[in-house]
Every structure is written in structure tokens, then in C-alpha cells.
N, C-alpha and C positions, 0 to 999 in steps of 0.2 A: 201470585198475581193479584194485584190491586184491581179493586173495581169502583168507576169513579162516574159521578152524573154529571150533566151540566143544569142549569138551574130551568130549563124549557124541556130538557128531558123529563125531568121533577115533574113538573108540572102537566105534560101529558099524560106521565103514567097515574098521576092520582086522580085525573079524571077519567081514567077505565071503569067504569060500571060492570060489564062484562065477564065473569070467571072465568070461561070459556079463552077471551081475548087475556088477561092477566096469564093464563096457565103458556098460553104460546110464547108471549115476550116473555115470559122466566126461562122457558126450553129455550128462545131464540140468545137471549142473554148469555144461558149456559154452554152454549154451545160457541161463542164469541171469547168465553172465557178457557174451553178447555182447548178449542183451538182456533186464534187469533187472527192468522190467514186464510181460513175459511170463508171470510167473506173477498166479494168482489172489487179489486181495490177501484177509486174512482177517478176521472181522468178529468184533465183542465186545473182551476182554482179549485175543486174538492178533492186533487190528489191526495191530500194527505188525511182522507179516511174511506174506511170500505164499508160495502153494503152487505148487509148476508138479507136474503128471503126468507120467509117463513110465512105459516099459513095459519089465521085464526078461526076457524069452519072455512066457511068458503073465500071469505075475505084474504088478501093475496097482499100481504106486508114487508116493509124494509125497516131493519133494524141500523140503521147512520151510529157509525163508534171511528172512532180512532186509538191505534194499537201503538203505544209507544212503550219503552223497553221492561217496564215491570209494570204496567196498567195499560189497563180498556177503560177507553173514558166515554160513557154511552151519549152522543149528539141528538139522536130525533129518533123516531119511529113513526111510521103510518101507510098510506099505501103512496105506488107510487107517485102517482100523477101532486107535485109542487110537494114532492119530499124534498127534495134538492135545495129550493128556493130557504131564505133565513127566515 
């Protein structure tokens, strides 16, 4: 399985300051990788990618990826309120 960014995922994740928040997106990641329909798929024009939840301490995040047939392509991360929006 391929694991693939897009260039705004890039760029979120290098502004984590956080270890606490870095350790949960790599579990949340990892866990998008080992199984790809575990997230919630999403309905409308974002049908074609799913959400998985995860939690960085208290903070309460969404992991945005799209699972096509030999790669995870990671879209966005953060909580949810204007996860959705580009």
C-alpha cells in the first residue's frame, strides 16, 4: 500500500509543534493504512474520501484521505468544524 500527501496536507503537518498531536496523526495515519475502510466514507461532492476520528489529548480530530486501489492519499487533518470546506 502506497502512502501519498497532497501538497496542504504537507503543509499542516509540518506546522505541528506539538509531539503529543504528531504521535496521534501517525497512529491515525496508521491505522488508515492498515485498514482503509475504517474510516467514515463521506457523503455529497466529498463522496470520494473518508473520515477516520482520532483524538490528540483532549482535542477531537479528523484525518480527510482518499483510498484508491493500491494507495491512501492523506487530504487534510484537523478538528471538525470547516474540515470539510478547501
Amino acid at each position: 500500500m502506497r502512502l501519498l500527501e497532497t501538497a496542504k496536507f504537507k503543509k499542516q503537518r509540518e506546522k505541528l509543534r506539538s509531539e503529543l498531536e504528531k504521535q496521534a496523526l501517525k497512529k491515525a495515519i496508521g491505522e488508515a493504512l492498515e485498514n482503509p475502510l475504517a474510516g467514515k466514507k463521506l457523503k455529497g461532492e466529498l463522496s470520494c474520501y473518508r473520515s477516520l476520528r482520532f483524538s490528540a489529548g483532549s482535542l477531537s480530530q479528523r484525518l480527510i484521505y482518499q483510498f484508491e486501489s493500491d494507495s491512501v492519499i492523506l487530504i487534510s487533518f484537523g478538528p471538525r468544524q470547516g474540515i470539510y470546506k478547501s
